[in-house]
Structure formats: C-alpha cells, structure tokens
LUMTORTI-273417 format. One record per residue (C-alpha): residue in one letter; residue number from 1; x, z, y. Coordinates in steps of 0.2 Angstrom, whole numbers, padded with zeros to 4 digits. Example, Ala and Ser with C-alpha at 12.3 -4.5 7.8 and 13.67 -1.06 7.14 Angstrom:
// LUMTORTI-273417
<atom 'A', 1, <0062, 0039, -0022>>
<atom 'S', 2, <0068, 0036, -0005>>
This chain:
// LUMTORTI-273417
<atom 'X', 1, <0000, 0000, 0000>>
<atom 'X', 2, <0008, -0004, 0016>>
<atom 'X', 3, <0001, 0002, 0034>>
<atom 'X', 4, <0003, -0009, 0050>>
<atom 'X', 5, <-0003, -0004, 0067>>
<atom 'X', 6, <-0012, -0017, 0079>>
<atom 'X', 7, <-0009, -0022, 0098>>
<atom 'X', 8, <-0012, -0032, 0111>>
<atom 'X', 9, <-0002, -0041, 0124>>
<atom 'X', 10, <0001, -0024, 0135>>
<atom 'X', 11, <0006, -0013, 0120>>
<atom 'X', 12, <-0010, -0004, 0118>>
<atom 'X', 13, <-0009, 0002, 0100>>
<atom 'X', 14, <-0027, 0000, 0096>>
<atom 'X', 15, <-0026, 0004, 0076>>
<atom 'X', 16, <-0021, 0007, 0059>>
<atom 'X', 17, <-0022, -0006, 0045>>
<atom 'X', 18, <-0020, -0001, 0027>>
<atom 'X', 19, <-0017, -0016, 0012>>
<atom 'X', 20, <-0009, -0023, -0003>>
<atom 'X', 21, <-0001, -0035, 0010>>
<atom 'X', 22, <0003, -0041, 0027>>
<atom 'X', 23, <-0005, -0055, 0022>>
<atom 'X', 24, <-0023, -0047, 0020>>
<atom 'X', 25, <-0021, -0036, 0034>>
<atom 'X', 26, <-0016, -0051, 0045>>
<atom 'X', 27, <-0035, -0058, 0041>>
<atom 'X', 28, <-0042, -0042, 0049>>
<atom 'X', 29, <-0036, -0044, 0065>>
<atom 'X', 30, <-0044, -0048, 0080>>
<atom 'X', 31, <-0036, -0064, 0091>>
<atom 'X', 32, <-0023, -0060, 0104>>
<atom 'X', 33, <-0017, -0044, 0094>>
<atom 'X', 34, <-0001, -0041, 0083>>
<atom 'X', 35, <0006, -0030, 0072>>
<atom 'X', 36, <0020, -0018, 0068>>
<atom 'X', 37, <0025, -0012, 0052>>
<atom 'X', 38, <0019, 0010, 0051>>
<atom 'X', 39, <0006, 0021, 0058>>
<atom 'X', 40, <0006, 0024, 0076>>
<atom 'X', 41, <-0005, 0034, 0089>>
<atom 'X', 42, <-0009, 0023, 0103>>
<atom 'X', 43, <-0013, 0041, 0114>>
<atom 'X', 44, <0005, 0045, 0112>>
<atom 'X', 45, <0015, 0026, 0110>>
<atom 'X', 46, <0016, 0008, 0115>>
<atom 'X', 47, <0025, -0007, 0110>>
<atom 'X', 48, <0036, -0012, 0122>>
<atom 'X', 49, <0048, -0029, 0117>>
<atom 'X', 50, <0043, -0027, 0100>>
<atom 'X', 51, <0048, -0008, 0098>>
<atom 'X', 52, <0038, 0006, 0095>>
<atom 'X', 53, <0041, 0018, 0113>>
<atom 'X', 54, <0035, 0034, 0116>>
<atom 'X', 55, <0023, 0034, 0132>>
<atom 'X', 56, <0029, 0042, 0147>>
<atom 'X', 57, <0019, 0057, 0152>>
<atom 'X', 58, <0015, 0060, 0172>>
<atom 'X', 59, <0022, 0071, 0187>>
<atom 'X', 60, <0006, 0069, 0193>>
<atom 'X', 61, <0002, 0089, 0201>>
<atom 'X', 62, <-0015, 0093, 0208>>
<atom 'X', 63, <-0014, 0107, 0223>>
<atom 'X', 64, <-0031, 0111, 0230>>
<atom 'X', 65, <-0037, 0093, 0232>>
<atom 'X', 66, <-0022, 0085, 0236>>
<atom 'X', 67, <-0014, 0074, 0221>>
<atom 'X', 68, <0005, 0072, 0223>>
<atom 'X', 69, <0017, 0062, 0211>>
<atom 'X', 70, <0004, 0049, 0208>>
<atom 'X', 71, <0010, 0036, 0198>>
<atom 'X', 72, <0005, 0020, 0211>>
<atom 'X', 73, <-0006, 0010, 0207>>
<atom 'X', 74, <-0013, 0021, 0196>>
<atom 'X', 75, <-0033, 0021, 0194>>
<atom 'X', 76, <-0040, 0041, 0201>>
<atom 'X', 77, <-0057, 0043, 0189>>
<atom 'X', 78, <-0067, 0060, 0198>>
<atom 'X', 79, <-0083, 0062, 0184>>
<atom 'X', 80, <-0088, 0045, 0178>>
<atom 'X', 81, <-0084, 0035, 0197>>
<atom 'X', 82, <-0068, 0025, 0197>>
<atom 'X', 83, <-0056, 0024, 0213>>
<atom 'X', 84, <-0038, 0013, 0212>>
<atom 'X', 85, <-0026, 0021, 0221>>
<atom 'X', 86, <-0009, 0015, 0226>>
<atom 'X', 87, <0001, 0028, 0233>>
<atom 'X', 88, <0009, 0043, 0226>>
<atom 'X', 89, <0000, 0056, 0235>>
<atom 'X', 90, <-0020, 0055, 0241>>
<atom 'X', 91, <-0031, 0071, 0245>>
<atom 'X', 92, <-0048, 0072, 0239>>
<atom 'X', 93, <-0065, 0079, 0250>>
<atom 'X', 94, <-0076, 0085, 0239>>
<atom 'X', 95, <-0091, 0092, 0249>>
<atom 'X', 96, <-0101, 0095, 0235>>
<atom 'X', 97, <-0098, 0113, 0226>>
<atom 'X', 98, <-0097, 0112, 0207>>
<atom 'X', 99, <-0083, 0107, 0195>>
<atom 'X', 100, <-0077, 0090, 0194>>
<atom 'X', 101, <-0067, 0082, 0180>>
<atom 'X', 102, <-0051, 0074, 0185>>
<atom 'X', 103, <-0042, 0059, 0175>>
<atom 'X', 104, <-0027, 0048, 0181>>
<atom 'X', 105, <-0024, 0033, 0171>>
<atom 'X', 106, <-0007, 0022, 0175>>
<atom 'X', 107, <-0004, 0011, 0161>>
<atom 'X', 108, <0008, 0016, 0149>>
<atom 'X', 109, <0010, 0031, 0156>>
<atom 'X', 110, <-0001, 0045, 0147>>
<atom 'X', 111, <-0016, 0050, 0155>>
<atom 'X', 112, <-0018, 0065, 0165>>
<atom 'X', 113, <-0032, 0075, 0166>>
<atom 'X', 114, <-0038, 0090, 0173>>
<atom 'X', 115, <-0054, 0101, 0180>>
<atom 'X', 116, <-0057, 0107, 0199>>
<atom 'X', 117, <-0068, 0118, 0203>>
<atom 'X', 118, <-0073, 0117, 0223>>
C-alpha cells in the first residue's frame, strides 16, 4: 500500500491517497493537482519546488485592537466578513460590545487566530 498526498499549483496539500499503485491513485485525482509520495497535513505544510516545507507560522500580535506584524497582503477575517489588508499593522473599531473571532490568513503562512472581547 503506498500513500501520496495531493496539491495544487500553490502548494496547498489538500489530501491523502491510499493504493496498490501510483497508478490508481493518479485516476483519483482532480485536474490541476499533483502528487508527492507520503502523508502530509496541509494545516502544517506546503509543497514548495517539489519539496515538502513546513509552513511558516506568523508574528502577527494583537494589542487591544491594534494588529501589528501583519504579514502584508494578508486577508484580516473579523466573524464571518472578510477585509484584505496590505500593511503590517491596522487598528480595528469595533463599536459593537461582544466577542469577535479573529483570523489572519497569508498564504503559506499558517493561519492566525484569536478572540477579542470589546
């Protein structure tokens, strides 16, 4: 049994496939994808130039409702609304009281995420 995960043209691990052969597995994948031979969490890697890399995690700090070490552009998601941001540092307003759920995704870097309460 051999195991190969799936990607796409930016690295994004997306899978496992498990078979008797490269061959079958190559039948299960979806066009513009490839594969590399072993299992690989695509939370925690990438494939960058054909070799499995370990995803940087971020600097990113939250102080109050000011976000510094952003990695720019990066994409800022406050609850389920989606800002693109591109610079390092931005300060939220927030006038609403309540708790917020925080996520900064900057591709390949892991995903930050966090909860303020205001």
């Amino acid at each position: 049994m051999i195991e190969q995960s799936d990607y796409d043209a930016e690295g994004r691990i997306h899978g496992t496939f498990f078979g008797e052969s490269a061959a079958v597995i190559a039948l299960q994948l979806l066009p513009g994808r490839s594969l590399i031979d072993g299992r690989h969490d695509g939370q925690t890697h990438y494939v960058s130039a054909g070799v499995v890399t370990a995803r940087p995690t971020q600097a990113t700090t939250l102080a109050g409702q000011t976000f510094s070490n952003l990695p720019a552009p990066c994409t800022l998601w406050i609850d389920q609304a989606r800002y693109a941001v591109d610079t390092p540092t931005v300060t939220l307003d927030l006038p609403v009281s309540g708790t917020y759920r925080l996520r900064v995704e900057a591709w390949p870097h892991q995903d930050w995420a966090e909860s303020l309460t205001v």
